[in-house]
C-alpha positions as CSV (number, residue, x, y, z in Angstrom):
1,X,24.7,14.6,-2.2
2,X,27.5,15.7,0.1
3,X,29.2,13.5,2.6
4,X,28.2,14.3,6.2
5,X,24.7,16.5,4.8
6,X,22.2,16.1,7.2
7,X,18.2,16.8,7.1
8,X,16.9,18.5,10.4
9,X,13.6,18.8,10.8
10,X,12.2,22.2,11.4
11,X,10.7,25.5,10.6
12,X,12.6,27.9,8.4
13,X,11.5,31.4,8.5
14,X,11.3,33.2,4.4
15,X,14.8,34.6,5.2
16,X,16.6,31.2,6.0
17,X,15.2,29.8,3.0
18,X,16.2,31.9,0.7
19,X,19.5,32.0,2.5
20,X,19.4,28.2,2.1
21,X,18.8,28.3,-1.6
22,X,21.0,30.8,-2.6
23,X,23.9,28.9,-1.1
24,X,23.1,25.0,-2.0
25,X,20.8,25.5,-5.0
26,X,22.6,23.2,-7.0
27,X,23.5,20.7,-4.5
28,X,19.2,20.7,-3.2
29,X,18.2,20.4,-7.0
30,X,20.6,17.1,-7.6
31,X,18.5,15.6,-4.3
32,X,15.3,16.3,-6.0
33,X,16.2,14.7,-9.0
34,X,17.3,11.6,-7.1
35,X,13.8,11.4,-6.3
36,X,11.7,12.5,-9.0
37,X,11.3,8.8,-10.5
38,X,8.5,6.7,-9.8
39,X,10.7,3.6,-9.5
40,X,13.0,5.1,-7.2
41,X,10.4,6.5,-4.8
42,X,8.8,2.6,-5.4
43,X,12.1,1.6,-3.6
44,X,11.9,3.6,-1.0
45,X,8.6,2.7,-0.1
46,X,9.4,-0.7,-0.3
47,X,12.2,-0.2,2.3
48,X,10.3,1.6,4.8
49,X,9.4,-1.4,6.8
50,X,13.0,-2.5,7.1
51,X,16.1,-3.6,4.9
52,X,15.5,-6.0,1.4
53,X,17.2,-7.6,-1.2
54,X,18.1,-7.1,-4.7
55,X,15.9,-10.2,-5.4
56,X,12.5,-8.3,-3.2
57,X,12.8,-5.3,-4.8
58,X,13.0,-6.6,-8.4
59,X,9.7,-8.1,-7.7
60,X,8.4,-5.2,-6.1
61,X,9.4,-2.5,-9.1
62,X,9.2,-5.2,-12.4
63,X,12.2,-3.3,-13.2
64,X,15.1,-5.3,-15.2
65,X,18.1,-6.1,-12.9
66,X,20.2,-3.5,-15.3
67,X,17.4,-0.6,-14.0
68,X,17.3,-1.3,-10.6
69,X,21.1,-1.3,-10.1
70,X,21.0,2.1,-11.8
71,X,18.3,3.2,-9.6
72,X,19.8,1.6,-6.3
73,X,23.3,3.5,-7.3
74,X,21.6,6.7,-8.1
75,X,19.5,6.6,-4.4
76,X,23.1,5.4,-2.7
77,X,25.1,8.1,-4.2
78,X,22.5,10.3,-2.4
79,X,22.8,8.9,0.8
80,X,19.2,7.9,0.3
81,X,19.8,4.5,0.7
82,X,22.5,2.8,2.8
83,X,24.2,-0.6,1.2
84,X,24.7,-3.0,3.6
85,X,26.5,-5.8,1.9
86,X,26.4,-7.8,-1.1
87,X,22.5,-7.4,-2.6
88,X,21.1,-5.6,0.8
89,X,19.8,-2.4,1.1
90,X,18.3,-0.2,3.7
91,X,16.7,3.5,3.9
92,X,18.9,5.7,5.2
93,X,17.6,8.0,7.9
94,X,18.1,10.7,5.9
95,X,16.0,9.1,3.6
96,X,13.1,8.6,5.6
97,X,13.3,11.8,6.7
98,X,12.8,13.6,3.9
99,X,10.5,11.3,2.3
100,X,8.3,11.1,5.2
101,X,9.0,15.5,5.3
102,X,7.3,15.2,1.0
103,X,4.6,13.2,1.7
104,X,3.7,15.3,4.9
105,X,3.6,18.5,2.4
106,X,1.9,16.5,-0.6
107,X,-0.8,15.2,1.2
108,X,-2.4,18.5,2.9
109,X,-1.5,20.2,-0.3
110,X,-4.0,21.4,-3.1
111,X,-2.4,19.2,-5.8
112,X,-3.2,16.0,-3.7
113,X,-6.8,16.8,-3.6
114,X,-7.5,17.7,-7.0
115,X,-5.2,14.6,-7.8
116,X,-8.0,13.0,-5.6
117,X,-10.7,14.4,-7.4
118,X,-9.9,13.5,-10.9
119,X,-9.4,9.5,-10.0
120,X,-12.9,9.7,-8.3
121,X,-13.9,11.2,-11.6
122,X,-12.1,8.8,-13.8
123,X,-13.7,5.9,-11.7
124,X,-16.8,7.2,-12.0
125,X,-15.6,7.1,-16.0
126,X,-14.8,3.7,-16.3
127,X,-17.7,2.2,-14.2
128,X,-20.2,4.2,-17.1
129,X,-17.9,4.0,-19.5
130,X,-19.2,2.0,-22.8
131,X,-15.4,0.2,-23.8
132,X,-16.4,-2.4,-22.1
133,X,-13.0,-4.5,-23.0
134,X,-11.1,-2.0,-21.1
135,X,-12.7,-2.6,-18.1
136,X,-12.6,-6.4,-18.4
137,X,-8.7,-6.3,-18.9
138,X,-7.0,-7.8,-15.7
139,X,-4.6,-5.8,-14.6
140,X,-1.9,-7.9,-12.2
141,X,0.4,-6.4,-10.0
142,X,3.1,-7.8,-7.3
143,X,3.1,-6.2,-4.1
144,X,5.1,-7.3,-1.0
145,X,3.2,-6.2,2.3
146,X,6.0,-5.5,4.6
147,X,6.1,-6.5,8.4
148,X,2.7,-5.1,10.0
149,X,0.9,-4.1,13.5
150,X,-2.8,-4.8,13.1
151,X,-6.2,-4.2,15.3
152,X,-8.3,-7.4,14.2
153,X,-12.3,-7.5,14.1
154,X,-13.6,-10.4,13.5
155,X,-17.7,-10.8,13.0
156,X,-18.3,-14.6,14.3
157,X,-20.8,-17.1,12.5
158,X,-23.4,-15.4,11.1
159,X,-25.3,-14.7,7.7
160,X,-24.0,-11.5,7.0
161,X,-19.9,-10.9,8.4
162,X,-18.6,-8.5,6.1
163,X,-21.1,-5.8,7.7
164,X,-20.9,-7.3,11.4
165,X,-17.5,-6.9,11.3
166,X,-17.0,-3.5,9.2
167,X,-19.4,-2.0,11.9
168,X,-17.4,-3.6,14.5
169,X,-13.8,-1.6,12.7
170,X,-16.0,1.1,12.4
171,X,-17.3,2.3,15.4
172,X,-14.0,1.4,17.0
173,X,-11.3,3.4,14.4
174,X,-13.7,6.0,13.1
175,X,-13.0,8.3,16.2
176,X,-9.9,7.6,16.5
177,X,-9.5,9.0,12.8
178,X,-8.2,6.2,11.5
179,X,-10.6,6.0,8.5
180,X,-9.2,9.4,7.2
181,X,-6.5,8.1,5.3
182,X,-6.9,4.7,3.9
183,X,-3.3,4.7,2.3
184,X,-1.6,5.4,6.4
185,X,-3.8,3.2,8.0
186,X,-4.7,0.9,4.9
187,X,-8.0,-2.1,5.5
188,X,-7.7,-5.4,4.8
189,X,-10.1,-8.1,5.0
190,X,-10.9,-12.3,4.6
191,X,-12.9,-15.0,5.6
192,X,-12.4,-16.6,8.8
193,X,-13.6,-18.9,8.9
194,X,-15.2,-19.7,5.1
195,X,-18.5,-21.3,4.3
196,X,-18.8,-24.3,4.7
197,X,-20.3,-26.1,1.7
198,X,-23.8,-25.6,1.8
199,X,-23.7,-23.1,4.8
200,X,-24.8,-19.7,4.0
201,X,-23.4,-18.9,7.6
202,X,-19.4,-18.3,8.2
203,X,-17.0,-15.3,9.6
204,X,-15.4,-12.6,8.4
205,X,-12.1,-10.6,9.7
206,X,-11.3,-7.8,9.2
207,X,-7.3,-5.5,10.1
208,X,-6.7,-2.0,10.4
209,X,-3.0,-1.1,10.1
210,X,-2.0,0.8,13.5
211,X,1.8,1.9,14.8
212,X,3.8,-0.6,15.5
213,X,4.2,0.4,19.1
214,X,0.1,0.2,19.9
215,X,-1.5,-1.6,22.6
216,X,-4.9,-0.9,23.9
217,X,-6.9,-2.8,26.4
218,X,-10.0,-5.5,24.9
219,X,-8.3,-4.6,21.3
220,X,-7.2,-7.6,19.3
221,X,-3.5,-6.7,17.9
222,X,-2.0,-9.0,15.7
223,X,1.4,-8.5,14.0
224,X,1.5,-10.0,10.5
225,X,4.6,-11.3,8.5
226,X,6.1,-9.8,5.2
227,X,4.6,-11.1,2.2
228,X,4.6,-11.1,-1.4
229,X,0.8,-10.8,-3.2
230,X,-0.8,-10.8,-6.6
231,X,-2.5,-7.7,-6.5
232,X,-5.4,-6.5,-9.0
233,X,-8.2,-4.1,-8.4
234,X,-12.5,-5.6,-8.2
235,X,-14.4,-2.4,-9.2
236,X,-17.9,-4.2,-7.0
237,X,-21.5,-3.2,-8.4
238,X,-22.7,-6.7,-7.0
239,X,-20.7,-7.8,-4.4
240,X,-22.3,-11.8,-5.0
241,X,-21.1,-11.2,-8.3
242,X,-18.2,-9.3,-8.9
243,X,-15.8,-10.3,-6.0
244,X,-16.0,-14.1,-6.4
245,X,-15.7,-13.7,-10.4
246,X,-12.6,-11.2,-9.9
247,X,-11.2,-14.1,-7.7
248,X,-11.5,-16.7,-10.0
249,X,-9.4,-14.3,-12.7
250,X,-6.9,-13.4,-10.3
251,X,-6.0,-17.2,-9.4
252,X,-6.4,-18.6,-12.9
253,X,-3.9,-15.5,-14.1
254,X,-1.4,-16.7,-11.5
255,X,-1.4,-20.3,-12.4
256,X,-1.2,-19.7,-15.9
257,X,2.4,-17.8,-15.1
258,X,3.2,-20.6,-13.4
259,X,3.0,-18.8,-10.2
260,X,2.4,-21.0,-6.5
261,X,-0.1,-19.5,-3.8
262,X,0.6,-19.5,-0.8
263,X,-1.6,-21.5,1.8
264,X,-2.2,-18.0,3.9
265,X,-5.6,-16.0,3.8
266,X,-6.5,-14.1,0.6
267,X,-7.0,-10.3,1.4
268,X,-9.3,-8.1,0.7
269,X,-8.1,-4.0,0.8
270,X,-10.6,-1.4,1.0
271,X,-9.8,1.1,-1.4
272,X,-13.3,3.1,-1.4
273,X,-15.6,2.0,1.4
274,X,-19.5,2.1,0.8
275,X,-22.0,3.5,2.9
276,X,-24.9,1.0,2.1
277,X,-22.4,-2.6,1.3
278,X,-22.5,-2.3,-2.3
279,X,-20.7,-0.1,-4.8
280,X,-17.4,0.3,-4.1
281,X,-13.8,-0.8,-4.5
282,X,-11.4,-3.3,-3.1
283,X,-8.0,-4.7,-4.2
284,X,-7.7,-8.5,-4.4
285,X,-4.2,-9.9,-2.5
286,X,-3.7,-13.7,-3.6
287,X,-0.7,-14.8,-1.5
288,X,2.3,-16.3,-3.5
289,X,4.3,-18.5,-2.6
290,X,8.4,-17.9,-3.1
């Protein structure tokens, strides 16, 4: 990428693009490249909350320290990423820019929804599917939450809190649109407080991610530390069933690789919300401890 390039945001009529193209068609290739690797746009993800390690983002990617540095020089050499000192790094703002300027495209685009469409079909797949060792395989995954603004609902003591306090989201971010895109505005949720041996009566919470800048009036905000999670996915049929058995495989998996958890609630993302409390998908966050 060349020194001093900058990405400014706006409309291009037919004629300044191809002007555009004709004259850095090499030079706008070379900056697609630099992105077209999963890793590397794993990075910048990663980085979007704020600066990180070397040490976070080998965590974050699983890639071997030889990778990463490859990727890390390619995305510098791009003025992608900035380095800021020895094993630092930081999204540049060109970086941001034109990430946030792909995603914008990509997710009102055609490709997204039919991307959409075939994993609802291929979930649909695997929950009929007769391989039933497939679908028994845990699948583990770390994932470091970066600094976040939440709106917290929280269902008090009762005998049902998951659906007190969905309802309670619900009515309040539905609206507002916030329920349109899970992956912007992402659902987490926990006891609090648990059951109480014997007590078939105990709370639920649960946090909708909102801009860090909000503040609204008789709305709960909370703003939760960066952490690191083992992450693996509970496809739920029966929620008495499925949820506590995909938590017991999730904490047994971590202590076999020697892993600590981190005394911090467990969470529970909503990846595909139900409309009657059963059937649908959530991703298991164990917190661990570094």
């Amino acid at each position: 990428m060349k020194k001093g390039r900058r990405i400014i945001m706006k409309n291009l009529t037919d004629n300044e693009l191809e002007e555009i193209l004709a004259i850095n068609d090499e030079d706008l290739a070379e900056l697609l490249s630099a992105l077209s690797n999963k890793s590397r746009l794993q990075i910048l993800k990663s980085l979007l909350g704020g600066a990180g390690e070397f040490r976070m983002l080998l965590e974050v990617t699983g890639l071997s320290k030889t990778a990463l540095a490859h990727h890390l020089e390619r995305l510098v050499e791009n003025d992608l990423l900035k380095h800021l000192s020895r094993g630092e790094y930081k999204i540049s703002k060109d970086g941001r820019e034109l990430l946030r300027a792909i995603v914008t495209a990509y997710s009102q685009s055609q490709r997204r929804r039919k991307a959409d469409a075939a994993r609802h079909a291929a979930y649909i797949a695997q929950r009929y599917s007769k391989d039933k060792k497939e679908q028994e395989e845990l699948k583990v995954q770390f994932v470091r939450l970066m600094p976040m603004r939440v709106a917290s609902f929280n269902s008090g003591i009762c005998k049902s809190p998951e659906e007190k306090a969905w309802e309670k989201l619900r009515s309040w971010a539905e609206p507002r649109g916030l329920l349109v895109d899970l992956d912007e505005n992402p659902v987490f949720g926990f006891n609090n407080p648990s059951p109480s041996p014997g007590q078939k009566e105990y709370g639920y919470e649960f946090w909708i991610r909102i801009p860090s800048n909000f503040e609204e009036e008789g709305i709960k905000v909370k703003d939760i530390p960066e952490r690191l999670y083992a992450v693996t996915r509970c496809v739920v049929d029966d929620p008495m069933k499925d949820i506590p058995e995909g938590w017991k495989k999730l904490v047994k998996w971590v202590k076999e690789k020697s892993h600590r958890i981190a005394k911090v609630p467990c969470l529970e993302k909503v990846v595909s919300p139900s409309e009657s409390g059963d059937d649908f998908i959530l991703d298991l966050y164990l917190p661990i401890k570094e």
